[in-house]
N, C-alpha and C positions, 0 to 999 in steps of 0.2 A: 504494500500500500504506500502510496506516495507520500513524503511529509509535508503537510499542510504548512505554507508561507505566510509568515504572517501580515498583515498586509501594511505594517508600518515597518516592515525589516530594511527599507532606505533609506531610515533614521538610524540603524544602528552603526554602533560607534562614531558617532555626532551627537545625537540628543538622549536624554535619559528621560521618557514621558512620566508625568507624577499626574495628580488629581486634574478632573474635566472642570474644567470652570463654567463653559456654558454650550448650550445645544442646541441644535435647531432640528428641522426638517430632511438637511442635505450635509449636514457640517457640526462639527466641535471643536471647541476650542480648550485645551491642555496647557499647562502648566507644565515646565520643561528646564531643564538646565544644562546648559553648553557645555560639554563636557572638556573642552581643552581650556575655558576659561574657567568657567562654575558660574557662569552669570547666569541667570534667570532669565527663560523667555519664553513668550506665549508661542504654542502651533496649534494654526489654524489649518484643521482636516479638513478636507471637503471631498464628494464623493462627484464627480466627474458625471454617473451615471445619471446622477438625482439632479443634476442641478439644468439640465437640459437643457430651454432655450437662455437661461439664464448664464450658462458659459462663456459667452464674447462678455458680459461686464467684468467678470473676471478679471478675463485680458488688460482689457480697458482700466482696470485700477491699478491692475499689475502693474501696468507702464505709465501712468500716472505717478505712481507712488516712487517710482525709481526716479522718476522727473523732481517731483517735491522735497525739498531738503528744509526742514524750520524745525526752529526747537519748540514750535506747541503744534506740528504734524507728527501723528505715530509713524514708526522709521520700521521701515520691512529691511530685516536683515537677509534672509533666503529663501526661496522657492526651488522645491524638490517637485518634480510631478512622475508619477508610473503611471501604466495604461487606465486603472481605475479612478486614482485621487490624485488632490493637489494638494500640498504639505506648503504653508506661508509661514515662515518664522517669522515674527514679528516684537518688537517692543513692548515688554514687562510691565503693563500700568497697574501696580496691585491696590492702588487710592478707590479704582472702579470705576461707575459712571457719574458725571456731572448729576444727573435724575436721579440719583439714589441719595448722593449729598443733600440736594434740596429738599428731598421729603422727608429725610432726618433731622432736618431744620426749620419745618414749615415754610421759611421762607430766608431770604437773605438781608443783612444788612445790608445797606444802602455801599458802604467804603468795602465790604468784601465783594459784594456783586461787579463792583468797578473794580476787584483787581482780575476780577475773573474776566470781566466784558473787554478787556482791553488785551490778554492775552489771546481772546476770541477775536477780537478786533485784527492783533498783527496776522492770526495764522491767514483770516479771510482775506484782506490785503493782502497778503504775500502769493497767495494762491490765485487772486483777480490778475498780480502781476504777471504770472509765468503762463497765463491763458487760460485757465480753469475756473469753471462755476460749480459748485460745492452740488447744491440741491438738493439737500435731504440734513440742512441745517437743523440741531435739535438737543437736549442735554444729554440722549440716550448717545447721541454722537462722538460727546467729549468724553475724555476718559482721566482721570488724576492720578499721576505719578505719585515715584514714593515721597518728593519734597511738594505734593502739591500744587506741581504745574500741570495746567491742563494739554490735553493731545489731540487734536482732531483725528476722525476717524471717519471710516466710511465711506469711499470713495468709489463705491459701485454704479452712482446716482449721476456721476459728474460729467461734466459737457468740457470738450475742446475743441471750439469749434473751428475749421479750418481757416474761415474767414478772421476769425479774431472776434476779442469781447463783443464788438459792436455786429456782429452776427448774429441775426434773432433765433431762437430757438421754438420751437413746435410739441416738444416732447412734454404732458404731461404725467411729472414726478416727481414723489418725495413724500413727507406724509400731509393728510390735508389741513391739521390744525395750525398746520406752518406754511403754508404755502401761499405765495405772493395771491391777490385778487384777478388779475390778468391772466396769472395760469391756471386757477382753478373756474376760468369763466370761458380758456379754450381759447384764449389770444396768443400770439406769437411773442412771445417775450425777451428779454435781454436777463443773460443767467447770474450779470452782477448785481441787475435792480432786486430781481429775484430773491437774491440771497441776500440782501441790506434788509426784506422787509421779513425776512426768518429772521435776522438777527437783533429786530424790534422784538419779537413773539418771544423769542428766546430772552434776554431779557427782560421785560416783562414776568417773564415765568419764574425768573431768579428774585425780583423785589415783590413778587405777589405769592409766588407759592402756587397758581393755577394760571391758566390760559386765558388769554382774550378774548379769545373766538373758541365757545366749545356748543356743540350739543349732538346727541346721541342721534340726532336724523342728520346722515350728512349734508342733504340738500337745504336743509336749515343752516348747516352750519357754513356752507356755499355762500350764502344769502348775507351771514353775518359778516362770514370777510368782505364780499364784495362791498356791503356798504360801509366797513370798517368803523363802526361804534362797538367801543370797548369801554369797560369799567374803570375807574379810575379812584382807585381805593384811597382813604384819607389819609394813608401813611405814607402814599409817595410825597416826594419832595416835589416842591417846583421844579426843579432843574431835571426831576426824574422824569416827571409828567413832559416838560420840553421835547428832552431826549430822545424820548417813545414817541413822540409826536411824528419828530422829521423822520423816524424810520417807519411809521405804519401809517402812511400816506397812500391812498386808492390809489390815485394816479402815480404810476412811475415814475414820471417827469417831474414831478415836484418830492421824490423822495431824497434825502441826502442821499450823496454821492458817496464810495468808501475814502478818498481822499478827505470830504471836509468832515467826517463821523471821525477818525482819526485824529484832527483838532478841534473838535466839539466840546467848549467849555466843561460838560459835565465827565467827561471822560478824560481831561487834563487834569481836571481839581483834584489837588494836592499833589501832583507832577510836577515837574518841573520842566517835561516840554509834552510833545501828544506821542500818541503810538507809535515805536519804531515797526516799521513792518517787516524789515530786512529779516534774513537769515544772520545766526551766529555763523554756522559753520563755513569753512575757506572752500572755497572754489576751483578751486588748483592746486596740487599737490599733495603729496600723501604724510601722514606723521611719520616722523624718522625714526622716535623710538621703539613706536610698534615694529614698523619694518624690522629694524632689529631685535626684537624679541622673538619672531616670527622664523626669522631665516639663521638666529642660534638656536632654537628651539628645534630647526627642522634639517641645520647643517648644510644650510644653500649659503650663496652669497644675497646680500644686502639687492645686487642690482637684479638677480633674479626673481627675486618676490616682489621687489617695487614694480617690477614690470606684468608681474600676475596679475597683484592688488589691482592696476590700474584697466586690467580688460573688465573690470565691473563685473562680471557674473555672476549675481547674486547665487553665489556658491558657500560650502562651507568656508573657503579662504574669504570670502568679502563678510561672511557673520561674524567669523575671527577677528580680523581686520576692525570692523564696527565696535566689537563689544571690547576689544580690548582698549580703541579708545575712548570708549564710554568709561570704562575703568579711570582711565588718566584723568578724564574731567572731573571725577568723581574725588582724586587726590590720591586714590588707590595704588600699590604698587601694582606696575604693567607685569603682570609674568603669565604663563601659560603651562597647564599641570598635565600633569599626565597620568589616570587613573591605574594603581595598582591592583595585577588580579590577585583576588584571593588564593591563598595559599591550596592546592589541590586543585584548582579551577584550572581549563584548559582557555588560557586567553584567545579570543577572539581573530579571528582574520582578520578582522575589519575595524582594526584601534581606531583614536581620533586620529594619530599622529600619519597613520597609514590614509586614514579619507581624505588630510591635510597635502600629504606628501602627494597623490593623487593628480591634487589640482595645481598646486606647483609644478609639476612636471609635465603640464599641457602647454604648448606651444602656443594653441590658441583658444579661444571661448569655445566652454564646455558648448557642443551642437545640441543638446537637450532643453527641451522646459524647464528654465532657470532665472526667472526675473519676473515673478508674478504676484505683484503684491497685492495686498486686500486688506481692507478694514474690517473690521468685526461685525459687518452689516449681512452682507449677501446671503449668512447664513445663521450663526445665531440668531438675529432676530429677524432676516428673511428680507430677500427684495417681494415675496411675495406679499408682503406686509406695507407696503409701501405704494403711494400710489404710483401709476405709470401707465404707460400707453402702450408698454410691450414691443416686441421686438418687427412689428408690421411697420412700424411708422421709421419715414425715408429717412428721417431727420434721422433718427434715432440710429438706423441703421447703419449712416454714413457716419456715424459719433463712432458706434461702437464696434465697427469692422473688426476683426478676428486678425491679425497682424502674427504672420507664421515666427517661430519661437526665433529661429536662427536669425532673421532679420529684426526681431527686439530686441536680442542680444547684440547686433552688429551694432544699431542704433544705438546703444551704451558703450559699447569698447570704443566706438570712432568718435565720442567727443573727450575731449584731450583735457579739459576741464571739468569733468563731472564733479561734482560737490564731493569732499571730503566727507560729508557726512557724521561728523563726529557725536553722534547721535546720543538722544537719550531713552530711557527706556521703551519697549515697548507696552501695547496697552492689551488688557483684553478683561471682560464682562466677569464679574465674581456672580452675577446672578442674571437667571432671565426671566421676565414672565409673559403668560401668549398675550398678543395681542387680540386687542375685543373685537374687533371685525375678522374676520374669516376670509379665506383666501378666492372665496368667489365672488367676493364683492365688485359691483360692476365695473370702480374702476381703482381698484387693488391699492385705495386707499386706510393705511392702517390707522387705527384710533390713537389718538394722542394718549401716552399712558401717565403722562403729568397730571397731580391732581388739578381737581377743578372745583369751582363753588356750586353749591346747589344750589344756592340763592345768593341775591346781592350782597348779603348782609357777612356772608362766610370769609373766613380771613385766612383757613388756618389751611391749608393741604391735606389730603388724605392720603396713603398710600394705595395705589391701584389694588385687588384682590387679584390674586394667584390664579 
């Protein structure tokens, strides 16, 4: 009888899998530690089979995600894929979701919500800059690292559009309590205006504890965003009630821009200038000390792993590479271990130091499925859950074209500048719960699971039921 494979044996000697942190329909997400560093890191499984017309956004974040470099975006360290699954190593957020923080606090002070809206501020700016619209802006989106910084996630949703920002978009998606008025009314929209007026909603959601626009008929709830009257609780501040103002504007054209939301008084108060939106990490060039930790560790020279490091293949050398500068940022010493077998145990084929040695000793970019990032979206909690227009519409189609593995990977080894990356952890969900519309809903719009008030008078949050 044959011996049965196990079906994550392309993790071994790389990752050591520990407890599931979250699950969906097509995918889980695992709790993991890098066995040549000992860093901690999220893998995200996903099942190829299940995930069906849903596979090209995949892609599409995959390569998204290799493009994006900021220290409040989660940073995909590796993509393994075999004929059944896709394996994302990604950035350790164990803080969990922004949505889970809030409704352990009913709601936020007014000076924590601004440290949070302004690190939400740079990730979105930085993402409008390099050509990307988010669109599925939301708390279940953000994720908190272990000092507390937040991570954007989720990049299954997102538009790049050929034309550029100023390129209307057709596709509706994301979820409906957050979604601009324009795109839940079926107009062609602009995916920057788009995402300024989630990033009112989302706010909002952090000084109130519940939503603007909610109610349990979504054609109601249609109604409410379109004509955008929302509640305006006695504890916002002036400057709060402003704020909210210029981002949940019906008409797009009179909504703040992300440039002047950026240096919008209420988001400067108590700064000292407005939101940087840049990336920290360097753009050119690789850490030296890592290199050298890397090539005494594996008995190469120095110029032969700098010149690996730099074909990008989100390989186990580029997880290595990442996590051990994440190490140095952190103040940690740079080193790299090397797991002893127990005494009796017949050690492994397939060491770290052998899967390392492996991809240093390739000439050129692994030819395999290697560079497919993802946010904790597609599957934990589901693009089924989310609304969209699905994969019929042309728009959408020409977004999200399926881009062959070997020409993703070229498109990363051949820029000569790709981001350093010197990343911070990655993120992934300590909890899930299903969402309350169901996945034949006409138009695959999921329920906001942020509390909401039953009445004018309610103040406090509830936590969604299980």
């Amino acid at each position: 009888m044959p011996q049965q494979v196990s079906p994550y044996a392309i993790l071994e000697g790389q990752y050591e899998l520990h407890e599931t942190i979250g699950s969906g329909g097509f995918a889980k997400v695992k709790v993991a530690t890098h066995i040549l560093s000992g860093e901690k890191v999220a893998v995200k499984i996903m099942d190829k089979r299940q995930l069906g017309d849903d596979l090209p956004r995949i892609y599409l974040e995959i390569e998204a995600m290799k493009q994006l470099s900021h220290q409040h975006v989660c940073k995909l360290y590796q993509v393994l894929e075999t004929e059944t699954k896709i394996f994302m190593v990604l950035e350790y957020c164990p803080g969990g979701e922004l949505f889970d923080y809030i409704v352990e606090r009913d709601r936020l002070e007014e000076d924590e919500a601004r440290l949070f809206f302004r690190q939400i501020a740079s990730a979105v700016a930085y993402i409008h800059s390099m050509g990307y619209a988010h669109r599925d802006l939301k708390p279940e989106n953000l994720l908190l690292d272990d000092d507390q910084q937040l991570k954007l996630i989720d990049f299954g949703l997102c538009a790049n559009p050929a034309g550029g920002m100023d390129q209307r978009l057709a596709t509706c998606c994301g979820s409906p309590a957050y979604a601009a008025p324009e795109l839940v009314s079926g107009h062609q929209y602009l995916g920057s205006e788009a995402d300024i007026w989630s990033m009112g909603v989302l706010l909002y959601a952090l000084l109130c504890g519940f939503l603007p626009f909610d109610d349990e008929n979504l054609g109601a709830l249609y109604r409410k965003i379109q004509a955008g009257v929302y509640e305006k609780p006695e504890w916002l501040s002036a400057g709060s009630r402003d704020f909210l103002h210029t981002m949940l504007q019906v008409d797009p054209k009179r909504r703040i821009t992300i440039t002047q939301l950026l240096n919008h008084p209420w988001i400067v108060l108590g700064q000292p200038h407005g939101v940087d939106a840049t990336s920290k990490y360097k753009t050119c060039g690789v850490d030296e000390d890592v290199i050298t930790e890397i090539a005494v560790h594996q008995g190469k020279s120095r110029v032969a792993v700098r010149q690996a490091v730099c074909r990008w293949s989100y390989d186990y050398l580029t997880a290595t590479y990442f996590l051990l500068v994440t190490q140095k940022m952190k103040g940690k010493p740079i080193r790299l271990i090397q797991k002893v077998t127990p005494l009796g145990e017949i050690p492994s084929q397939r060491t770290p130091a052998r899967c390392l040695m492996e991809q240093l000793n390739k000439e050129k970019p692994v030819d395999v499925p290697c560079g497919m990032p993802n946010s904790l979206g597609n599957s934990p909690r589901g693009l089924h859950t989310s609304l969209e227009g699905g994969l019929d519409d042309i728009d959408l189609l020409s977004i999200c074209k399926v881009t062959p593995i070997d020409q993703l990977v070229d498109k990363v080894v051949g820029k000569t500048t790709n981001p350093e990356l010197e990343l911070t952890p990655l993120v992934s969900p300590k909890k899930r719960r299903p969402p309350s519309v169901g996945d034949d809903d006409k138009e695959n719009f999921a329920q906001p699971r942020v509390p909401t008030p039953g009445h004018k008078s309610r103040k406090k949050a509830t936590p969604s039921t299980p």
